[in-house]
NUPA-530250 format. One record per residue: residue number from 1; residue in one letter; x, y, z of N, C-alpha, C in turn. Coordinates in nm, 4 decimals. Each point is the difference from the previous one (the first is absolute). Example, Ala and Ser with C-alpha at 12.3 -4.5 7.8 and 13.67 -1.06 7.14 Angstrom:
! NUPA-530250
[site 1,"A",[1.3190,-0.5690,0.7800],[-0.0890,0.1190,0.0000],[0.0900,0.1200,0.0000]],
[site 2,"S",[-0.0350,0.1050,-0.0720],[0.0820,0.1190,0.0060],[-0.0770,0.1090,0.0730]],
! end
This chain:
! NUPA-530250
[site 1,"X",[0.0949,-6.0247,1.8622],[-0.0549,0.1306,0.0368],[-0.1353,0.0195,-0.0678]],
[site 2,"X",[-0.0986,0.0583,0.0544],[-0.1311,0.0171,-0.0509],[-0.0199,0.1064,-0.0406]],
[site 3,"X",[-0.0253,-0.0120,-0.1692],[-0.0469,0.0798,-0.0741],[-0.1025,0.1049,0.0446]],
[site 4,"X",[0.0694,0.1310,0.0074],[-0.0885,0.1139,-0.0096],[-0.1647,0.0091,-0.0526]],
[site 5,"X",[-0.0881,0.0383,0.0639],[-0.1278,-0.0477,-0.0959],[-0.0250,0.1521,-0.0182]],
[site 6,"X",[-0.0153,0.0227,-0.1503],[-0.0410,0.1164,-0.0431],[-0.1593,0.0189,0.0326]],
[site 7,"X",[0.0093,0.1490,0.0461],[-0.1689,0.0884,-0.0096],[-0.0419,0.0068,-0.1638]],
[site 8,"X",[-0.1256,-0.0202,0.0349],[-0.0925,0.0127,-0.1735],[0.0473,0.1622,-0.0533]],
[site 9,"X",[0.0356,0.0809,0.1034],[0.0331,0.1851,-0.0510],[0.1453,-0.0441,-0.0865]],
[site 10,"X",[0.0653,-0.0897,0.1134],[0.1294,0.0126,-0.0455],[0.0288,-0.0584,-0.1388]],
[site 11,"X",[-0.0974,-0.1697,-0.0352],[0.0320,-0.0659,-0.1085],[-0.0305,0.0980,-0.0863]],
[site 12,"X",[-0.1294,0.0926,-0.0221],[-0.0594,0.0554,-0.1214],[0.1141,0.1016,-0.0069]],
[site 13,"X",[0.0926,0.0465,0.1303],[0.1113,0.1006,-0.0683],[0.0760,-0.0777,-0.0686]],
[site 14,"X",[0.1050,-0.1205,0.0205],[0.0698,-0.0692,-0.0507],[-0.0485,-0.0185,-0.1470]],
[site 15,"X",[-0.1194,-0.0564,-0.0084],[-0.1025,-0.0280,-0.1239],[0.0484,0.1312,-0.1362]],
[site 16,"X",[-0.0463,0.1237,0.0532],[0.0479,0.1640,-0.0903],[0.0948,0.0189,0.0244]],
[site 17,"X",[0.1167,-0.0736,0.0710],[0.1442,0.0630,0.0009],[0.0732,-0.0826,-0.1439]],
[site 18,"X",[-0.0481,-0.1224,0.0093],[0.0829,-0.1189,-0.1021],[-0.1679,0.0271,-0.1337]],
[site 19,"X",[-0.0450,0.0768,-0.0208],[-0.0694,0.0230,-0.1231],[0.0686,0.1250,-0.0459]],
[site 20,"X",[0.0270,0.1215,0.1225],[0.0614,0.0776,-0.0974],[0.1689,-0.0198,-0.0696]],
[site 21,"X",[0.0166,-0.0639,0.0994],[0.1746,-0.0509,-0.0359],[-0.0329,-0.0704,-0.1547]],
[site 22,"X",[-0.0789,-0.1038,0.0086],[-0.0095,-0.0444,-0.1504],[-0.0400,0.0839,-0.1145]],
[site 23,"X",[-0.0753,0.0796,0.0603],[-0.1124,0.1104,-0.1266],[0.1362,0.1059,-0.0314]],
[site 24,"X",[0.0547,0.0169,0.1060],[0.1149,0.1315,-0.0420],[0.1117,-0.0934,-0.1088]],
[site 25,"X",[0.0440,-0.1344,0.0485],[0.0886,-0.0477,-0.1056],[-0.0543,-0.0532,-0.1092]],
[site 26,"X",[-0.1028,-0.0194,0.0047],[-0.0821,-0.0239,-0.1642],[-0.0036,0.1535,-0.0682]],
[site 27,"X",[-0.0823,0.0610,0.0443],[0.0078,0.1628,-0.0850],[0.1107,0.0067,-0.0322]],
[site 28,"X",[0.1085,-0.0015,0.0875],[0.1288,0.1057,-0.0353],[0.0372,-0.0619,-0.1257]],
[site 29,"X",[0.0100,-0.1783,-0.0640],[0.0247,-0.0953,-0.0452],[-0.0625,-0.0130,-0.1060]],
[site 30,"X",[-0.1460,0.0144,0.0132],[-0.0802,-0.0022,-0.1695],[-0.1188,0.1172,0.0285]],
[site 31,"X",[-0.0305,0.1023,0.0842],[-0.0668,0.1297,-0.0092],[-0.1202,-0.0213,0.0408]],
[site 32,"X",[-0.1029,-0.0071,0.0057],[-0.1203,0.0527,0.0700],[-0.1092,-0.0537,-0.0667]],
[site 33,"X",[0.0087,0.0050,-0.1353],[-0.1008,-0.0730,-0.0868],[-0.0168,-0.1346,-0.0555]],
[site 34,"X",[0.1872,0.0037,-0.0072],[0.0071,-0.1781,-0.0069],[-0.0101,-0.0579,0.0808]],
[site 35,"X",[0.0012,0.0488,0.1420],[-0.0073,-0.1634,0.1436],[-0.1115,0.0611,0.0284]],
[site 36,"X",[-0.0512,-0.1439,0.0180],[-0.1189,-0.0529,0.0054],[-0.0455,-0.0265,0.1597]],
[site 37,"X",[-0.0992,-0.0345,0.1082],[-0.0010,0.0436,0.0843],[0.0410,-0.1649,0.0436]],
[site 38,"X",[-0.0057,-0.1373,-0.1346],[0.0578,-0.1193,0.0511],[0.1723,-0.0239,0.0098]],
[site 39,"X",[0.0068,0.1113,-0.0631],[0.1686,0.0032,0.0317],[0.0603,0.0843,0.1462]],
[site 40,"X",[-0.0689,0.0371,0.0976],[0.0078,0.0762,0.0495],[0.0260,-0.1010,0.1294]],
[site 41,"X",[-0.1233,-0.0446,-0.0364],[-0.0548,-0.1018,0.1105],[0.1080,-0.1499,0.0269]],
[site 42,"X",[0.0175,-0.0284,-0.1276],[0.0987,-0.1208,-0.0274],[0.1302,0.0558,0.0111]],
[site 43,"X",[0.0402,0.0725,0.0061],[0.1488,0.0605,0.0430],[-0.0248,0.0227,0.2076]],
[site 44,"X",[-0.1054,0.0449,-0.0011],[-0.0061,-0.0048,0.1458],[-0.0755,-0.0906,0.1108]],
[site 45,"X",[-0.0129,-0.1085,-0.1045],[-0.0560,-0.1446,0.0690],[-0.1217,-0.0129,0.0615]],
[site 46,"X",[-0.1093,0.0984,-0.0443],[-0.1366,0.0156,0.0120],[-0.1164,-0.0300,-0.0581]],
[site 47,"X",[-0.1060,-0.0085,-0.0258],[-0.1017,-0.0093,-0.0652],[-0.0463,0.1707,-0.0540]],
[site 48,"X",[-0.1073,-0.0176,-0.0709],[-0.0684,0.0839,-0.1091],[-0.0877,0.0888,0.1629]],
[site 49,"X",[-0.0633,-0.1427,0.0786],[-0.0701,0.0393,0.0674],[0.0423,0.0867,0.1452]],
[site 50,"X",[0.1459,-0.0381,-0.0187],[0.0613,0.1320,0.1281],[0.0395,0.1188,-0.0331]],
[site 51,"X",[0.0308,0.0035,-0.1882],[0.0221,0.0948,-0.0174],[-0.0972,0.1245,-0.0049]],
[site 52,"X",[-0.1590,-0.0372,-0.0185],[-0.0848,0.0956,-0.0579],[-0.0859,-0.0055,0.2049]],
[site 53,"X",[0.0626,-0.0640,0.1196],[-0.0354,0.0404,0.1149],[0.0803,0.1066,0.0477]],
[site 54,"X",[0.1389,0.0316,-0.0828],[0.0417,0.0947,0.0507],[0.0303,0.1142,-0.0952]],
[site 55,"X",[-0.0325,-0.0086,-0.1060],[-0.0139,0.1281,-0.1126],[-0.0867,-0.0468,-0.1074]],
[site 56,"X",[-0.0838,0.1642,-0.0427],[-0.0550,-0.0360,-0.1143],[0.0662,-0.0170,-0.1108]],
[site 57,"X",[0.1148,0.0102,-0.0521],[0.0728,0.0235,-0.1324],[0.1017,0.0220,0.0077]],
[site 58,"X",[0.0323,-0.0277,-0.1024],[0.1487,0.0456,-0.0229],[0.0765,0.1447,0.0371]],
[site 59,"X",[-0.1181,0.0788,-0.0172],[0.0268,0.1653,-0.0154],[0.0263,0.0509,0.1088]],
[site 60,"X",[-0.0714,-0.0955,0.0908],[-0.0181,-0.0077,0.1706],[0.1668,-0.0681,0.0392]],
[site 61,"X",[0.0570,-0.0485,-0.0001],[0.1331,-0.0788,0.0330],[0.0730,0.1457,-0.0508]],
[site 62,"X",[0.0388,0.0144,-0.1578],[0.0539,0.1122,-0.0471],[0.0150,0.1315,0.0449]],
[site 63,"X",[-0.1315,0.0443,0.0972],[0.0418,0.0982,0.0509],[0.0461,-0.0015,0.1422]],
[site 64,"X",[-0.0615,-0.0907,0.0422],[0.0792,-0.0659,0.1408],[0.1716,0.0409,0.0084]],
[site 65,"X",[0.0445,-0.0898,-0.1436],[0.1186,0.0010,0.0101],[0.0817,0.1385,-0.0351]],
[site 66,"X",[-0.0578,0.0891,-0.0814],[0.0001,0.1421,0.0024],[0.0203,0.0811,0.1369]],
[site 67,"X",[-0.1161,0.0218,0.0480],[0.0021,0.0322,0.1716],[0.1370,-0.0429,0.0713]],
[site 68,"X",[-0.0002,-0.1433,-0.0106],[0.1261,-0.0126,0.0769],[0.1772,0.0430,-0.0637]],
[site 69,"X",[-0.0304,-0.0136,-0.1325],[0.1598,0.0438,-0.0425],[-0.0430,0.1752,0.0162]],
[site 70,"X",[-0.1025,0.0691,0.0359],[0.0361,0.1457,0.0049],[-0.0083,0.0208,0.1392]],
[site 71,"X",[-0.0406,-0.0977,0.0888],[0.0125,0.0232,0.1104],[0.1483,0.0195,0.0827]],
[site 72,"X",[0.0368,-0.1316,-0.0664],[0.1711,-0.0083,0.0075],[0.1160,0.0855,-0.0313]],
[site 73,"X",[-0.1116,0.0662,-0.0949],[0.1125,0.1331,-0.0711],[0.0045,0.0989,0.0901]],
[site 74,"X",[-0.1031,0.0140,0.0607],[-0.0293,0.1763,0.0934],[0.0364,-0.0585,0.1242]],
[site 75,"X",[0.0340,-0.1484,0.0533],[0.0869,0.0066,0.1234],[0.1010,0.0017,0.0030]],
[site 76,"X",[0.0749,-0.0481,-0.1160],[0.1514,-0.0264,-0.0464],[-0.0054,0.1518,0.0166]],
[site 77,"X",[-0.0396,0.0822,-0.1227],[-0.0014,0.1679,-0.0161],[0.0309,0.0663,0.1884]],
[site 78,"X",[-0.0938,-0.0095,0.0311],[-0.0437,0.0708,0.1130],[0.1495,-0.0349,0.1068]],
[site 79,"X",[0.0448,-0.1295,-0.0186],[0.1061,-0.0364,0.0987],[0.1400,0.0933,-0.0561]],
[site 80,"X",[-0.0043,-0.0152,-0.1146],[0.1111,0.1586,-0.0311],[0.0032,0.1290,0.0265]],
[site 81,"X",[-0.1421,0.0084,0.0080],[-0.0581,0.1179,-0.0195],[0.0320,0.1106,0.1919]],
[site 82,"X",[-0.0207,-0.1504,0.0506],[0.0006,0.0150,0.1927],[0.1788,-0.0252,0.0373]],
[site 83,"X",[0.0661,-0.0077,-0.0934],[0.1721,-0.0753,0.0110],[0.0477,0.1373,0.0093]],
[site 84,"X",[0.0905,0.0129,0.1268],[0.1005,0.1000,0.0304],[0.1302,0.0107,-0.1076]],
[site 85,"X",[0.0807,0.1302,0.0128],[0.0729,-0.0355,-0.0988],[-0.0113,0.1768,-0.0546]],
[site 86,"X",[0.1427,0.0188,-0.0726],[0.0466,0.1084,-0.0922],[-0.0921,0.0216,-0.1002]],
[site 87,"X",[0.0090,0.1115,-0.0681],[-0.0902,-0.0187,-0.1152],[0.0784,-0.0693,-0.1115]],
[site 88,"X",[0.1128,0.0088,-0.0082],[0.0732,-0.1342,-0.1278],[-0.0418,-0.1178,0.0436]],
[site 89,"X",[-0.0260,-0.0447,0.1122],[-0.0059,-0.0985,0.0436],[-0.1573,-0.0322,-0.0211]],
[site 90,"X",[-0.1302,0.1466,0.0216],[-0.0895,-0.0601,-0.0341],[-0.0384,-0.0211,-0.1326]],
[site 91,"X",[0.1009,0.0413,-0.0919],[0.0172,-0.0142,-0.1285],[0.0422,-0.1292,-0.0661]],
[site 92,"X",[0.1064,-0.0361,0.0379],[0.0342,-0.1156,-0.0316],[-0.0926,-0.1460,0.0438]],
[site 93,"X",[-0.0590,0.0233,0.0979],[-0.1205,-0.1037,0.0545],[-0.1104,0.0303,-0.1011]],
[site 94,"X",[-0.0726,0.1172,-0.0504],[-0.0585,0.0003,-0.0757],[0.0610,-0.0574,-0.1886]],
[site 95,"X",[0.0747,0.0363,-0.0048],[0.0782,-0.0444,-0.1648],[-0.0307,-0.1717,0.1017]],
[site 96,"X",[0.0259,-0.0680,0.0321],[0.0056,-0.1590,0.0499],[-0.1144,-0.0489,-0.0222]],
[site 97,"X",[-0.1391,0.1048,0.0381],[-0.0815,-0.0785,0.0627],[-0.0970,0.0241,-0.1448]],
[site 98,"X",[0.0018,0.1124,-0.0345],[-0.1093,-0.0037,-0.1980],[0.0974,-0.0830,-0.0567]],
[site 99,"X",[0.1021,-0.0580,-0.0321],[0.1137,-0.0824,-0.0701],[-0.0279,-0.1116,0.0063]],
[site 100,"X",[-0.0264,-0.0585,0.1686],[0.0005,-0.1587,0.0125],[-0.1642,0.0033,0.0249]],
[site 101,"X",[-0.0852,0.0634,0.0826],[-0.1019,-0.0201,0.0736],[-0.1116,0.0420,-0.0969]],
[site 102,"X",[0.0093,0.1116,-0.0452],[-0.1062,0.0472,-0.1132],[0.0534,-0.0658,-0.1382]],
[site 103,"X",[0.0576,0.0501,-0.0524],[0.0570,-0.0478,-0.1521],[-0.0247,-0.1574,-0.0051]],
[site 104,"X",[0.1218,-0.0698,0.1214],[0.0457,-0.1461,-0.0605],[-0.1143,-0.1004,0.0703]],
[site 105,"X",[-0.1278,0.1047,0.0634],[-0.1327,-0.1289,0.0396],[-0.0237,-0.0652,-0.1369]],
[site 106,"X",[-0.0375,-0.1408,0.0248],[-0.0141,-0.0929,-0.1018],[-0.1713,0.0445,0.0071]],
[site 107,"X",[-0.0653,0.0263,0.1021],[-0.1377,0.0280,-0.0582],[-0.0227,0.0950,-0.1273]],
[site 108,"X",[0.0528,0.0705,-0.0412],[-0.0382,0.0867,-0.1063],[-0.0926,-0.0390,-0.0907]],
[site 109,"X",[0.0009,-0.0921,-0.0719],[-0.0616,-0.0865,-0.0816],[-0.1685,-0.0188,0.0419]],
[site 110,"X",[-0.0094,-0.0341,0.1126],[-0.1288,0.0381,0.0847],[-0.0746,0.0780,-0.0034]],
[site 111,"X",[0.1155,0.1220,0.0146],[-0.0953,0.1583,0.0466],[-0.0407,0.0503,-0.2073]],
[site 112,"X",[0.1049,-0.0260,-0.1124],[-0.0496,-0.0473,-0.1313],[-0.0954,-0.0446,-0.0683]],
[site 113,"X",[-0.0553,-0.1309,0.0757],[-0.1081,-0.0669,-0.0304],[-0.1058,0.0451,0.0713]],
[site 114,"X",[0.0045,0.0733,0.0933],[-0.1046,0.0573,0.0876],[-0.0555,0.1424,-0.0732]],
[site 115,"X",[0.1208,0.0931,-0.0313],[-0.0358,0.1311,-0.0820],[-0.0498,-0.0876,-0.1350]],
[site 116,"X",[0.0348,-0.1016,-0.0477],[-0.1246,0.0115,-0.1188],[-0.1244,-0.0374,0.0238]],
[site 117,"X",[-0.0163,-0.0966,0.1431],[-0.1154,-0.0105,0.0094],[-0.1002,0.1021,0.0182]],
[site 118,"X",[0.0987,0.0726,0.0921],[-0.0611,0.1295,0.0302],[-0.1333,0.1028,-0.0674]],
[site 119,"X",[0.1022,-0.0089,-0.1522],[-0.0365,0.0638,-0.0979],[-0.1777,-0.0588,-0.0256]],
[site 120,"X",[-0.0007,-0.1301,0.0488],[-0.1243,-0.0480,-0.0878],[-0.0896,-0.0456,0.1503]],
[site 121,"X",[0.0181,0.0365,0.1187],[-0.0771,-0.0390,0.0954],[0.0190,0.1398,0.1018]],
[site 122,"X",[-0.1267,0.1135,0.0037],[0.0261,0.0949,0.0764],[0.0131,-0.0322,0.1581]],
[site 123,"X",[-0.0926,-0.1228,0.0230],[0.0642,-0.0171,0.1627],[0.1031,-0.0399,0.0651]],
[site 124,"X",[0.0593,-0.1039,-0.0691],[0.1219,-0.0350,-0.0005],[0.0950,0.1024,-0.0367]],
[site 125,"X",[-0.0243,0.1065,-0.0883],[0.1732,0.1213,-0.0113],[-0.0607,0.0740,0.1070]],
[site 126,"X",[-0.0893,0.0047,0.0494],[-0.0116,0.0934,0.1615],[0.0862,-0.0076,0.0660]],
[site 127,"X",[-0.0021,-0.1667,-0.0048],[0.0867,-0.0723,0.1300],[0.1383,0.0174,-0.0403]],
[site 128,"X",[0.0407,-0.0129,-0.0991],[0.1488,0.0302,-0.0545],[0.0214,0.1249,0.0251]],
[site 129,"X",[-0.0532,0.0778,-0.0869],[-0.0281,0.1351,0.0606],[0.0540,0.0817,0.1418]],
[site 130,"X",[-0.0664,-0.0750,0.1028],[-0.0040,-0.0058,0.1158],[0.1320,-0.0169,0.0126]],
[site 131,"X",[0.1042,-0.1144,0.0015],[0.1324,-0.0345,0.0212],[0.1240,0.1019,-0.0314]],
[site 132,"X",[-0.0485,0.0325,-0.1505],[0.0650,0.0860,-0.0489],[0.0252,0.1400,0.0837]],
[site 133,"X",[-0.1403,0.0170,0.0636],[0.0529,0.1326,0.0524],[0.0763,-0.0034,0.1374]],
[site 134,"X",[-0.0490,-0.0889,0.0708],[0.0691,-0.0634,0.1044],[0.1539,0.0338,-0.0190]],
[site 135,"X",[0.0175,-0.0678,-0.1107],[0.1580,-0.0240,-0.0221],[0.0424,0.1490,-0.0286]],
[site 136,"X",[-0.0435,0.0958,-0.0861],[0.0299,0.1338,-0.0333],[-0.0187,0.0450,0.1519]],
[site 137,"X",[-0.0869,0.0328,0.0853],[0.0036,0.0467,0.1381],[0.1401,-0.0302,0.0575]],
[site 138,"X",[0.0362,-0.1301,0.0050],[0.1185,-0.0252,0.0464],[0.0755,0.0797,-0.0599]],
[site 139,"X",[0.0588,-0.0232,-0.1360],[0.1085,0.0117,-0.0431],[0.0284,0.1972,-0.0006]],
[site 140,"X",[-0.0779,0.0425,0.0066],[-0.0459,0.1361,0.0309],[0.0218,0.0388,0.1584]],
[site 141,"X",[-0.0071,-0.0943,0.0952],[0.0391,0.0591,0.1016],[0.1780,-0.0218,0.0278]],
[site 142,"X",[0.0321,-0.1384,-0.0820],[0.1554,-0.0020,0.0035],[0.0441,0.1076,-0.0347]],
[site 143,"X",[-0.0453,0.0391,-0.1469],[0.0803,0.1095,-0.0126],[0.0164,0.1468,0.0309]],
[site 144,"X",[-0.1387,0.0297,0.0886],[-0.0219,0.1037,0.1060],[0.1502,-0.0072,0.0894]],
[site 145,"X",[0.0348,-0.1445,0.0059],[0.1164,0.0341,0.1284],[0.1331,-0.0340,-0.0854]],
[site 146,"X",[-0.0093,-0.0198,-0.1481],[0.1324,-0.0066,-0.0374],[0.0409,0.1153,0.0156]],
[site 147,"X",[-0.1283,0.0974,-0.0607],[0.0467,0.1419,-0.0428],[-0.0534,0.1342,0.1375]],
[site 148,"X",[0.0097,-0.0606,0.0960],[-0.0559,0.0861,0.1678],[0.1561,0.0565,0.0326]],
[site 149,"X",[-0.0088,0.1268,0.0007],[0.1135,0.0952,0.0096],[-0.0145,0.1024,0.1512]],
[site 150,"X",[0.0069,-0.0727,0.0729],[-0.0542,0.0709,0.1208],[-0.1172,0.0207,0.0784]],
[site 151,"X",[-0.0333,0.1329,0.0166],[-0.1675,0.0543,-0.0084],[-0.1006,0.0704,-0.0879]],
[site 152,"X",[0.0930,-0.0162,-0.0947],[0.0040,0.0611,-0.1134],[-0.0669,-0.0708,-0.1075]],
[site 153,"X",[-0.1338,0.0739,0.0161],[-0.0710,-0.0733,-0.1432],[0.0745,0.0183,-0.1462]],
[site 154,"X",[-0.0656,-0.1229,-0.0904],[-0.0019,-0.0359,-0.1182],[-0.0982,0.0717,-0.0747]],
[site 155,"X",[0.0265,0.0545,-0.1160],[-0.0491,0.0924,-0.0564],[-0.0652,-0.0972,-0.1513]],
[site 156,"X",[0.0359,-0.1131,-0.0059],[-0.0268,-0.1102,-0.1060],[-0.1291,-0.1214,0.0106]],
[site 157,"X",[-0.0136,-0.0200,-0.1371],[-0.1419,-0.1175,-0.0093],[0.0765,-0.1096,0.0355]],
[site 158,"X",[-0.0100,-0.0743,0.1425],[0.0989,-0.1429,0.0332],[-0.1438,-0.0911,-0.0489]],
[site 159,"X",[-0.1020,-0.0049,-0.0394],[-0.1036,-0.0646,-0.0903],[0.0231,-0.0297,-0.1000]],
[site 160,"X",[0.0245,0.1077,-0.0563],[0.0915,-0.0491,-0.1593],[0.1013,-0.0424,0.0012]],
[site 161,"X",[0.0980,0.0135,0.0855],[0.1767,-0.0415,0.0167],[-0.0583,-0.2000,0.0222]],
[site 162,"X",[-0.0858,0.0284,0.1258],[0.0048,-0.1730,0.0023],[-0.0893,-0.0872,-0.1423]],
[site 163,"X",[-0.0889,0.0670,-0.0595],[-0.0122,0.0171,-0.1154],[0.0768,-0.1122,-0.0806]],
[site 164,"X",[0.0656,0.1406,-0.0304],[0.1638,-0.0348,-0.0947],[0.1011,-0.1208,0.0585]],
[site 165,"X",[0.0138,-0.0164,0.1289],[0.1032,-0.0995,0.0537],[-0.0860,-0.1160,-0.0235]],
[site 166,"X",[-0.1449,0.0335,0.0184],[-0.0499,-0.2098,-0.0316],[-0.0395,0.0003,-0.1231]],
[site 167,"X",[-0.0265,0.1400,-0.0730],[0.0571,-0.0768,-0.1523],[0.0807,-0.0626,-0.0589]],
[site 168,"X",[0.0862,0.1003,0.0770],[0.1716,-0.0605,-0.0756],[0.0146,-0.1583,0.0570]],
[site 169,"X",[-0.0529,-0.0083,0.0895],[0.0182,-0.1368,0.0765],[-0.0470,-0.1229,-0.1130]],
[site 170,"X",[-0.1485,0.0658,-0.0079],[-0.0945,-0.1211,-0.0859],[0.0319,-0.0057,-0.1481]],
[site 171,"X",[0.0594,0.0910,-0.0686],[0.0603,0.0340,-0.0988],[0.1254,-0.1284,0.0133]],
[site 172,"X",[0.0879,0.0320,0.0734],[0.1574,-0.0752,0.0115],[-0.0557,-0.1797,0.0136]],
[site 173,"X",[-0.1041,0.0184,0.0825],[-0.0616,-0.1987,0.0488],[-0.0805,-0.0214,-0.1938]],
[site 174,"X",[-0.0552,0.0614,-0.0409],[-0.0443,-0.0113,-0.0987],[0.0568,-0.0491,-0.1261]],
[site 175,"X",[0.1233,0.0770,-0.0103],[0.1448,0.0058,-0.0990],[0.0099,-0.1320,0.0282]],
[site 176,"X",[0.0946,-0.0162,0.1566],[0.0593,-0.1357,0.0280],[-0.0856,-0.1154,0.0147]],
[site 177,"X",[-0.1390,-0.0176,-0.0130],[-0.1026,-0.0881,-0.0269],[0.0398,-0.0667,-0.1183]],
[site 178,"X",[-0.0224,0.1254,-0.1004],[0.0052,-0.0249,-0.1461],[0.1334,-0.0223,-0.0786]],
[site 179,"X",[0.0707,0.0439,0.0554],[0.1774,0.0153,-0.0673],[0.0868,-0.0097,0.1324]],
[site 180,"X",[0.0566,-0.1306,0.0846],[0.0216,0.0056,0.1176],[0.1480,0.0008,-0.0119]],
[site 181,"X",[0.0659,-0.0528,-0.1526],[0.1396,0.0399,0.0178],[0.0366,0.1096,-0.0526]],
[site 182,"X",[-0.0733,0.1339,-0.0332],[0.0055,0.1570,-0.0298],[-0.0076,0.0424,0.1274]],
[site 183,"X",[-0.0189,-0.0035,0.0734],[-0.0521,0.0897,0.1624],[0.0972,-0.1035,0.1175]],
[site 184,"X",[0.0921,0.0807,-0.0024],[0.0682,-0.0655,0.1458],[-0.0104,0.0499,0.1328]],
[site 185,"X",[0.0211,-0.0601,0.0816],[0.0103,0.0270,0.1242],[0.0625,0.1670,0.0116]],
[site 186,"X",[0.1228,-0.0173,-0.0401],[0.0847,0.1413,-0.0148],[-0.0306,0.0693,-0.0966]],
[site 187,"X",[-0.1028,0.0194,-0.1240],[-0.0628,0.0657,0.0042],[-0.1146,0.0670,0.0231]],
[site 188,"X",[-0.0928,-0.0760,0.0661],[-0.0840,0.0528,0.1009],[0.0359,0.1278,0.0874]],
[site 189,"X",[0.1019,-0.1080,0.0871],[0.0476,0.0912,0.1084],[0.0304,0.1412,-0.0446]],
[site 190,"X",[0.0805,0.0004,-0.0984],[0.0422,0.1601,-0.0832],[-0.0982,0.0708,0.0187]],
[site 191,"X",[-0.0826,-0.0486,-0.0766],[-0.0993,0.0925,-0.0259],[-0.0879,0.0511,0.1217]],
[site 192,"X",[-0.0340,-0.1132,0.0587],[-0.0306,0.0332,0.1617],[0.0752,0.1327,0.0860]],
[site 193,"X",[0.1004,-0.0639,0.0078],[0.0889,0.0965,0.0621],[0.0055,0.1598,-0.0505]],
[site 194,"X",[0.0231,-0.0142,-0.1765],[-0.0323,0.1388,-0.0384],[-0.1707,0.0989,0.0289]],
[site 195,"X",[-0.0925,-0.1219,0.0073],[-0.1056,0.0727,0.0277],[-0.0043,0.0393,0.1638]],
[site 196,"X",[0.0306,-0.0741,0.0353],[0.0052,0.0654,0.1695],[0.0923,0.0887,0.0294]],
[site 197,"X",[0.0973,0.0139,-0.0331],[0.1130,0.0995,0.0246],[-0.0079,0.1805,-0.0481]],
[site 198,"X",[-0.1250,-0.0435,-0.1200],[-0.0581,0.1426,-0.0494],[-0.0866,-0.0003,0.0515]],
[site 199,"X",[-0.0824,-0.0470,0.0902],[-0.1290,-0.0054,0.0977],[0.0376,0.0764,0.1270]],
[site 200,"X",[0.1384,-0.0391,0.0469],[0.0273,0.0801,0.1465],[0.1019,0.1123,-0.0860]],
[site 201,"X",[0.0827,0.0093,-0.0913],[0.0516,0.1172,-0.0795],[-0.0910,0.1212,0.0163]],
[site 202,"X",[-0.1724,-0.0252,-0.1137],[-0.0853,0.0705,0.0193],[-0.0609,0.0452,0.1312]],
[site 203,"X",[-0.0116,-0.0765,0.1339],[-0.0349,0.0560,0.0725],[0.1167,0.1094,0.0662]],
[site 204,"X",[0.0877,-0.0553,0.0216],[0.0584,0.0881,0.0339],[0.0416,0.1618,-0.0059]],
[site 205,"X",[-0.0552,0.0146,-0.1877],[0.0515,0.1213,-0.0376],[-0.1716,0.0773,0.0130]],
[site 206,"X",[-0.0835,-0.0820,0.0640],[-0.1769,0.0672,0.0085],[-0.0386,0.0286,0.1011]],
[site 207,"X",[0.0523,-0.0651,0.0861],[-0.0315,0.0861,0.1448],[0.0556,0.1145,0.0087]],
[site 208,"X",[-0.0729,0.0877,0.1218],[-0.0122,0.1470,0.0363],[0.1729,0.0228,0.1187]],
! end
């Protein structure tokens, strides 16, 4: 059978698909400052010279891979968010989805090394920046419909509520980063569950 002949569009995608696959398992593995852009390349069977035709830097791959794990988050999000269903039911999909999907992403470590870069490169925490709110927009409109009681407006800051839920989130990935047999699965969830359950509690007793 005769080999498919790749388009030059298509190789240079293939080319940034198997650089970021390597760049994401080197970071996650030794961080951002220790891999080097020949380890990147030699894990993904390239030269120096394909790597710098398709990014300038490292910082450039890093946020690439940023974009896409928050991209992933607000469609995963959004597909709950559009899911029919009771409100226990849209409850319990939510306790599932900050537990396994937010909490237990292995990127964390990423979005870590990125807030310190942050700190020391103002164009680059733009761009973080940028993600971050993305993700608060989302998580702010979930909980517009955890806590949607009819026609009946909400009388509450759901800015600050989502706030508080991706703190508690980055807080709990943070813990279990650092101390991974202190933070279990089941207790996550607890706590999850208790914060959402006083989220639609409170709405309930604030509407008109």
């Amino acid at each position: 059978m005769k080999r498919e002949r790749l388009t030059h569009a298509r190789r240079k995608e293939q080319t940034r698909e198997r650089l970021f696959d390597a760049a994401r398992t080197i970071f996650l593995e030794k961080g951002l400052g220790a891999t080097s852009v020949e380890d990147i390349v030699e894990a993904a069977g390239y030269t120096r010279g394909a790597f710098y035709s398709n990014f300038c830097g490292k910082q450039e791959l890093l946020t690439e891979l940023l974009r896409r794990d928050c991209s992933e988050m607000l469609a995963n999000l959004q597909d709950i968010i559009e899911e029919d269903g009771t409100p226990e039911e849209a409850q319990a999909r939510a306790i599932a989805y900050y537990s396994r999907d937010y909490v237990g992403s292995d990127s964390f470590p990423l979005w870590v090394e990125a807030q310190l870069l942050a700190r020391r490169d103002n164009a680059f925490g733009e761009r973080v920046r940028a993600f971050r709110r993305e993700k608060l927009l989302q998580v702010g409109a979930h909980i517009r419909m955890l806590m949607a009681n009819g026609d009946k407006g909400l009388r509450l800051e759901v800015d600050a509520f989502a706030l508080g839920l991706a703190s508690l989130c980055d807080g709990a990935q943070f813990l279990r980063m650092c101390t991974p047999q202190a933070v279990t699965d089941e207790a996550i969830q607890s706590v999850l569950a208790g914060f959402l359950s006083w989220l639609v509690s409170v709405s309930a007793t604030t509407v008109d």
